[in-house]
Legacy VTK file of the C-alpha trace (Angstrom):
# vtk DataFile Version 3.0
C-alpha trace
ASCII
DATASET POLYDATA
POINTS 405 float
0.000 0.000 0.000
3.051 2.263 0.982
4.785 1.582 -2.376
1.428 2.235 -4.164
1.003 5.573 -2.953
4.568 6.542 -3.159
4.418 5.763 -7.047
0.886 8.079 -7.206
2.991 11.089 -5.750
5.776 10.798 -7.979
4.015 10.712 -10.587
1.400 13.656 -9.349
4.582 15.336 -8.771
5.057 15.914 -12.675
1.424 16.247 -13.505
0.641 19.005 -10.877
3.408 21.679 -12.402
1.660 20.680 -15.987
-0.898 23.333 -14.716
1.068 26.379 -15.423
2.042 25.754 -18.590
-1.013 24.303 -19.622
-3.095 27.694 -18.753
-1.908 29.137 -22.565
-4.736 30.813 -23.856
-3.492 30.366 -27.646
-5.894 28.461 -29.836
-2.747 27.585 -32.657
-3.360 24.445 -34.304
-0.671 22.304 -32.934
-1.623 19.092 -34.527
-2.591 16.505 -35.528
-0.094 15.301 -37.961
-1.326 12.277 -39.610
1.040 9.688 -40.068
1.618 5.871 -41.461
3.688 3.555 -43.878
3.283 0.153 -45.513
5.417 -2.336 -46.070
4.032 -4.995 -48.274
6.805 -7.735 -48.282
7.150 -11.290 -50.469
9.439 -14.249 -49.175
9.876 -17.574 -50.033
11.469 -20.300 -47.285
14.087 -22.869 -48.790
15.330 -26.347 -47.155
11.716 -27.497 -45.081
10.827 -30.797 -45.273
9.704 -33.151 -47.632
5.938 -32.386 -46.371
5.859 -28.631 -47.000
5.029 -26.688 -50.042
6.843 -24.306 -51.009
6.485 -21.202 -53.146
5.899 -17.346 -52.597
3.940 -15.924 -49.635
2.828 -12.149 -49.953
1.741 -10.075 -46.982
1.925 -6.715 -44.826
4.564 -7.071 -42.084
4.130 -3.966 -41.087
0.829 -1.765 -42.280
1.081 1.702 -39.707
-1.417 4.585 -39.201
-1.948 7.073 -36.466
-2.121 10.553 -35.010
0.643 12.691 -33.021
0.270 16.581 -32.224
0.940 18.790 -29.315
-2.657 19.530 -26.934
-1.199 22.252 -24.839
2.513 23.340 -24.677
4.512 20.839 -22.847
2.235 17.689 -23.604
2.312 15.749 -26.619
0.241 12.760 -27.759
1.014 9.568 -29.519
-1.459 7.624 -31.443
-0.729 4.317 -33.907
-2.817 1.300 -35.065
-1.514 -1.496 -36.665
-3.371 -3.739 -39.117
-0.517 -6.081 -39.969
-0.365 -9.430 -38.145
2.704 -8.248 -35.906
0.547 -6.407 -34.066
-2.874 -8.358 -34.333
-4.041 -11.370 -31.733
-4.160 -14.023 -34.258
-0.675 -13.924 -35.258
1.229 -16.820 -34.354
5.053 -15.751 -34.525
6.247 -18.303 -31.881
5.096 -21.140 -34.609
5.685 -19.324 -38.011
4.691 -22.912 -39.673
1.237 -22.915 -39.038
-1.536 -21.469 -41.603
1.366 -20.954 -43.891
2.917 -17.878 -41.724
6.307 -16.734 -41.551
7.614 -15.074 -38.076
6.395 -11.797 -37.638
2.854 -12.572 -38.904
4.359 -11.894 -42.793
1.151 -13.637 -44.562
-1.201 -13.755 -41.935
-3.420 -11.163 -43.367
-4.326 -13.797 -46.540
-6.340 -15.675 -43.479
-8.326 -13.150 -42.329
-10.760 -13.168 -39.221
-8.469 -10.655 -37.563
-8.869 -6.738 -36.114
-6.460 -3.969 -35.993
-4.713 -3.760 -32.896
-3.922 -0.273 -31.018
-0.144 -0.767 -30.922
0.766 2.834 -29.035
-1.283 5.159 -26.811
0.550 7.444 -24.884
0.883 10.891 -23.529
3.833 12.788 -22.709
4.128 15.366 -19.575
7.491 17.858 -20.353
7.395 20.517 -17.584
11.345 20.593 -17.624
13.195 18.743 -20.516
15.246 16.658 -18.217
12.742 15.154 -16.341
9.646 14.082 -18.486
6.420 11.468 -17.486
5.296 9.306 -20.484
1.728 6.897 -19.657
0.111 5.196 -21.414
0.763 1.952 -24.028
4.278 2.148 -25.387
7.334 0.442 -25.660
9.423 -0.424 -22.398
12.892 1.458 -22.356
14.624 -1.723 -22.751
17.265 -2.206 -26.638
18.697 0.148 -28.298
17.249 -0.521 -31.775
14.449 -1.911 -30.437
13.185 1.396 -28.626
15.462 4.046 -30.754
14.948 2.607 -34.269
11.393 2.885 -36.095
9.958 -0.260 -38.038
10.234 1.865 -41.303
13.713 3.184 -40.202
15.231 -0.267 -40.046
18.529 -1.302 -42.039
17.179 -4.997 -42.464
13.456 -6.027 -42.750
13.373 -7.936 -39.683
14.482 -6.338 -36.879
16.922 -8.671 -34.818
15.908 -11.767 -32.562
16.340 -10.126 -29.445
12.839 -8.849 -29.377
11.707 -12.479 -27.741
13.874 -11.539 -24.735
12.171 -7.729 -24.279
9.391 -6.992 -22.300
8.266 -5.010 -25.506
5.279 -2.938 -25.315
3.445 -3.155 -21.705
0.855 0.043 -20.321
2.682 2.205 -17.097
4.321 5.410 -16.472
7.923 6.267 -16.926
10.568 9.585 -16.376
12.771 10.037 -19.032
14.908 12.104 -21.146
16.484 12.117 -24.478
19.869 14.470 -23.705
19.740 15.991 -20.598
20.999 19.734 -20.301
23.263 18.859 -23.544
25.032 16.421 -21.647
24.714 13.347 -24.380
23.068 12.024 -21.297
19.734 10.153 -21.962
17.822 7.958 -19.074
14.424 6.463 -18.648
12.791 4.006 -15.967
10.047 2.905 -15.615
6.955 0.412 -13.862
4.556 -1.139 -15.984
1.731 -3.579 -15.839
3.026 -7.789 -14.965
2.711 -8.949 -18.849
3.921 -7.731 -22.101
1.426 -6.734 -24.666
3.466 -8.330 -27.326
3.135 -11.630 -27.910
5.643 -14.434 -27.741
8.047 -12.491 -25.461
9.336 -13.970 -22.660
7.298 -11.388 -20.692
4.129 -11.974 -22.138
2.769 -14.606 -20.159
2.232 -12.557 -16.163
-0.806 -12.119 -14.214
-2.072 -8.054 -13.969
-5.199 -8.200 -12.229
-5.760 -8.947 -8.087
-8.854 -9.169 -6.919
-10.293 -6.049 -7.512
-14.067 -5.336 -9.552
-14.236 -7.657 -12.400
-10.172 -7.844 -11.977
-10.092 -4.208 -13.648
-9.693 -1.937 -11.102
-7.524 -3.633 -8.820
-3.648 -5.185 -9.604
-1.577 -7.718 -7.870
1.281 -6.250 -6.753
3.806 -7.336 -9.300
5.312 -5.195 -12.223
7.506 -4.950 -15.075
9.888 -2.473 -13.794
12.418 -1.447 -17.133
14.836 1.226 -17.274
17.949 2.535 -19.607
21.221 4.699 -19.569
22.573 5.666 -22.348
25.403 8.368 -23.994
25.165 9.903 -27.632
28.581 11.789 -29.095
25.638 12.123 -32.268
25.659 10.284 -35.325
28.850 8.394 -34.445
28.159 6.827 -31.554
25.146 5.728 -29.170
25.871 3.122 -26.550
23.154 2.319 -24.062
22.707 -0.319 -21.329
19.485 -1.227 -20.254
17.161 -4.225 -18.433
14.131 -5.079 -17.266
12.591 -7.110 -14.001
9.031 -9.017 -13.842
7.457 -11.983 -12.936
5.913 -14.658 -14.752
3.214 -16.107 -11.877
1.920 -19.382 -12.559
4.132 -20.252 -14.966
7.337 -21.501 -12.358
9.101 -18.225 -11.752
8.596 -15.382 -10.142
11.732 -13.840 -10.915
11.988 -12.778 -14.783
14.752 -10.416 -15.638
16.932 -9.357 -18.709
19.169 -6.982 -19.604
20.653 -5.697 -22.576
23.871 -3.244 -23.966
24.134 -2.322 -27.212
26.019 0.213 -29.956
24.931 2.191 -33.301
25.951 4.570 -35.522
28.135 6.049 -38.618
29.892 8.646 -40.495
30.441 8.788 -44.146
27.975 6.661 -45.383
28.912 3.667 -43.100
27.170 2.670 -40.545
27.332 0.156 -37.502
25.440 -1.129 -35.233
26.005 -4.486 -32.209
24.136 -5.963 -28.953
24.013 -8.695 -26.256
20.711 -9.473 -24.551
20.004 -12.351 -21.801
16.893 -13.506 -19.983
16.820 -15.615 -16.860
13.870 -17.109 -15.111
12.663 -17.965 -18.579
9.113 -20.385 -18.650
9.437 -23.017 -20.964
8.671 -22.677 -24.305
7.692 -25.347 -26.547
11.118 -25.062 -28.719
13.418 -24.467 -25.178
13.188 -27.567 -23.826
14.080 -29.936 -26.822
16.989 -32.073 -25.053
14.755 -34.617 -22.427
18.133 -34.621 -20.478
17.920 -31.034 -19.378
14.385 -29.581 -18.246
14.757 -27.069 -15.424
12.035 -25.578 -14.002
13.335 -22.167 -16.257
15.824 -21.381 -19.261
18.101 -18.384 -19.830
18.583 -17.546 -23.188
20.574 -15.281 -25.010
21.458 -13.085 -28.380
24.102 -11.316 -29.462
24.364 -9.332 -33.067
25.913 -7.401 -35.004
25.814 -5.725 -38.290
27.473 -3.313 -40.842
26.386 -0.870 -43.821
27.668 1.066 -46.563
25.371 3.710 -48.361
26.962 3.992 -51.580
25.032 7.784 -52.395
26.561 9.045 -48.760
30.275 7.506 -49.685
29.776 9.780 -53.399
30.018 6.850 -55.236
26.715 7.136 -57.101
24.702 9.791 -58.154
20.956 10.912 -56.082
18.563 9.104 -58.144
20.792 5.566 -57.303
20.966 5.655 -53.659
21.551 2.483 -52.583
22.734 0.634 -49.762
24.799 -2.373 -48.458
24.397 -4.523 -45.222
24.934 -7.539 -43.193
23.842 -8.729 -40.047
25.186 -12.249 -37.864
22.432 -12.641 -35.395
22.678 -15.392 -32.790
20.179 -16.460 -30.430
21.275 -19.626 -27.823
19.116 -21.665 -25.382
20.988 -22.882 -22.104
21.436 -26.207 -22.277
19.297 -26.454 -25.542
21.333 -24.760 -28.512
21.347 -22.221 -31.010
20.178 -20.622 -33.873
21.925 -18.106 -35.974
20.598 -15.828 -39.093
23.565 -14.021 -41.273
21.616 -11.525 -43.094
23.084 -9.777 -46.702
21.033 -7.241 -47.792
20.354 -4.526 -50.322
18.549 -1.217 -49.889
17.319 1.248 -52.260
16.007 4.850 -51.639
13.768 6.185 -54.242
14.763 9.911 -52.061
18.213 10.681 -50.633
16.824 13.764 -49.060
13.354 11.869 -47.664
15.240 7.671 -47.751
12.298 6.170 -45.999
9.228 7.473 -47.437
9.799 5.232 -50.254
12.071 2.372 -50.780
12.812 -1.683 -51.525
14.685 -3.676 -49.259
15.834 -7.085 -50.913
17.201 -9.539 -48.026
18.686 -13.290 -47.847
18.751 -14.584 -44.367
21.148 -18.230 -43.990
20.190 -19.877 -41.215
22.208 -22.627 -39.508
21.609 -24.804 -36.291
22.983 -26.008 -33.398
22.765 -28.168 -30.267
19.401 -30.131 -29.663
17.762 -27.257 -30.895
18.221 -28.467 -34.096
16.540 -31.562 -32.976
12.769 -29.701 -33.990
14.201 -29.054 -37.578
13.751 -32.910 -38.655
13.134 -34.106 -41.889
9.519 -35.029 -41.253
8.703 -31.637 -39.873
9.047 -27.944 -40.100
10.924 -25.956 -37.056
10.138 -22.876 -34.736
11.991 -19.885 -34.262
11.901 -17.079 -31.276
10.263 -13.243 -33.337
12.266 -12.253 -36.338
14.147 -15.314 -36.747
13.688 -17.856 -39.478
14.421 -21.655 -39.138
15.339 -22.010 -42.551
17.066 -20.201 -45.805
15.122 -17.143 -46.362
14.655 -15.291 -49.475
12.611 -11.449 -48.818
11.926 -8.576 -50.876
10.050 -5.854 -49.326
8.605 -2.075 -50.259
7.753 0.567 -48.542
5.772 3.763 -48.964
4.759 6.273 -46.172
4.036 10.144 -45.230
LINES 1 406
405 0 1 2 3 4 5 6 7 8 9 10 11 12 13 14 15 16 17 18 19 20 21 22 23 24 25 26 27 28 29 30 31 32 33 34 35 36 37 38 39 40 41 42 43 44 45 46 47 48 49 50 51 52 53 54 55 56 57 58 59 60 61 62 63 64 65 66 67 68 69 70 71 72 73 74 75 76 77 78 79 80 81 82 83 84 85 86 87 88 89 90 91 92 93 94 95 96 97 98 99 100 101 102 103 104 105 106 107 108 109 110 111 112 113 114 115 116 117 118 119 120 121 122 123 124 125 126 127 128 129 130 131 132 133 134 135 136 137 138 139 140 141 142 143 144 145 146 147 148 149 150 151 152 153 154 155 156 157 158 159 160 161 162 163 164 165 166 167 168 169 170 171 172 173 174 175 176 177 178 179 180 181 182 183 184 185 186 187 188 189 190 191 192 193 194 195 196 197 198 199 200 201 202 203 204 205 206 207 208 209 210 211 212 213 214 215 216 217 218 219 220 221 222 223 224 225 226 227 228 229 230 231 232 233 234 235 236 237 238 239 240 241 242 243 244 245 246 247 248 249 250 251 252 253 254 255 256 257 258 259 260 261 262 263 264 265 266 267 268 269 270 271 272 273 274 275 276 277 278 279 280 281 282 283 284 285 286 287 288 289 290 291 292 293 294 295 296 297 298 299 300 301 302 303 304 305 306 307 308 309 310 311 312 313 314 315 316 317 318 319 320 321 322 323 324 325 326 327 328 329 330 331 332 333 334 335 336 337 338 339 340 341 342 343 344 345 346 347 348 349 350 351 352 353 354 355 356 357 358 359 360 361 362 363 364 365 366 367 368 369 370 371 372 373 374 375 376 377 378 379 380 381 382 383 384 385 386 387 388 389 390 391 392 393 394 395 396 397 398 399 400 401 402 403 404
């Protein structure tokens, strides 16, 4: 009870001084700015078993649309749907085999039956710059590209396999800022509802509700508390370490944490990027606990990754209307006790725009992906495999474009 009202004056705290700025009398349209992309992406798997059919698969992996403005000075509002199967219920990215789906729901719009999803909702308090309150539905501060890189900003189409270890997107409050007093200083932390509200994470499966009205109004005491420090020296380099603690009740932990520390950025056309993220207390998973010999009551898992570009426009080797780009990406994601599963990414990026790159481009990708341990044990000849969000089991071939505003 102490804690509980301790975290309602903190955050009243920041609200209350929200007053004074919010008495402007100015009726300026500050907003909203309607916003979206789509990404409408074919692939074709190579290498499943004898049983499978294979062939091209179409689909929206990511289809975006929302609203963001300013509703006083000092407080800001963030709005976006999805209607791609990444962010619907019926997308099943922990077994990318069934109904003919690839992980991250590419596909899963050809099957139907599904509604949009509301991916963000927030709000965002700024009485002072170095000490803002965000609440609402948005991404936990945990990954460097996961929380500082946009889905239609991304170097490769998938992001990387990390993403099953994050507590993602969960509703709460956090205090945060970007740069603080020009320092290169950024921070956030915050406390969020028990369960991630992205599926197939390893936080996605905790228990919100006590025993409150209808189990609405009332939680259980339990949280996902995340938070993240980072330092920016700009474009060249951002390096951030960050992690996250929750529970998984009622499924044989109640002690879930992870942590992550990662690096990005460029000069010159090249650019850079490389993490580490681990989970302990990890529930089993259908694919963790392939090897009968070792079945603790949880896993840890891990990832590491790293990848490199070269933007042949920014390097003045080709003129504006042939801005393209060249990456690759090792991504490696390991089960304790269980094995591994790597994807080595080579990709090839074209900007229709130098001056606007990601309103409209193609993004043409070949993930390889090998096996090891008894986690290769699910990738048998008479079957297909599983893979943790944004990996594939098997050789990959994607082609993706984009348009947005």
């Amino acid at each position: 009870m102490k804690k509980n009202l301790v975290a309602l004056a903190v955050a009243a705290a920041f609200v209350v001084p929200g007053v004074a700025f919010a008495a402007d009398t100015s009726n300026a349209d500050t907003g909203p700015v309607v916003f979206g992309y789509a990404q409408i992406t074919g692939a074709q798997q190579f290498g499943t078993g004898p049983g499978s059919s294979n062939g091209l698969i179409f689909g929206g992996n990511r289809v975006r649309l929302g609203f963001k403005g300013e509703a006083v000075p000092g407080v800001t509002y963030y709005i976006q749907g999805a209607y791609d199967e990444a962010g619907l219920g019926n997308a099943n990215a922990l077994f990318p085999h069934s109904g003919g789906l690839l992980n991250n729901g590419l596909g899963g719009n050809v099957i139907g039956g599904a509604q949009a999803q509301l991916m963000d909702a927030w709000i965002n308090f700024a009485p002072v710059p170095f000490a803002q309150l965000e609440v609402g539905k948005f991404k936990t501060p945990e990954g460097l590209e996961y929380t500082g890189t946009a889905g239609n900003e991304l170097m490769f189409i998938y992001r990387n396999m990390n993403q099953s270890l994050l507590p993602g997107r969960s509703a709460g409050a956090m205090l945060h800022a970007d740069d603080v007093m020009g320092t290169g200083i950024g921070y956030a932390v915050g406390m969020f509802d028990n369960t991630s509200l992205d599926n197939y994470t390893v936080f996605s499966n905790g228990n919100t509700f006590g025993g409150g009205q209808s189990g609405l109004l009332n939680g259980n005491g339990k949280y996902i508390v995340s938070g993240m420090l980072k330092y920016s020296m700009g474009p060249l380099l951002t390096a951030e370490l960050s992690g996250s603690m929750g529970t998984a009740t009622g499924r044989g932990t109640d002690n879930l944490t992870s942590w992550n520390v990662g690096v990005q950025g460029g000069m010159m056309g090249i650019h850079y990027g490389a993490g580490f993220t681990k989970a302990s207390g990890v529930p089993a998973w259908s694919y963790l606990n392939t090897n009968p010999s070792y079945a603790p009551v949880t896993y840890s898992a891990t990832d590491w990754h790293a990848e490199l570009a070269a933007n042949l426009y920014e390097m003045t080797l080709t003129p504006d209307w042939l801005d393209v780009e060249a990456a690759a990406r090792y991504d490696q994601y390991a089960v304790h006790g269980q094995g591994t599963l790597g994807n080595a990414t080579v990709g090839l990026n074209y900007y229709v725009n130098p001056n606007n790159p990601h309103a409209a481009e193609v993004q043409l990708n070949y993930i390889l992906a090998t096996r090891g341990g008894s986690i290769n044990n699910v990738y048998g000849t008479s079957s297909n495999g599983i893979a943790p969000i944004n990996g594939v089991a098997y050789n990959t071939l994607m082609l993706q474009f984009q348009a947005g505003f």
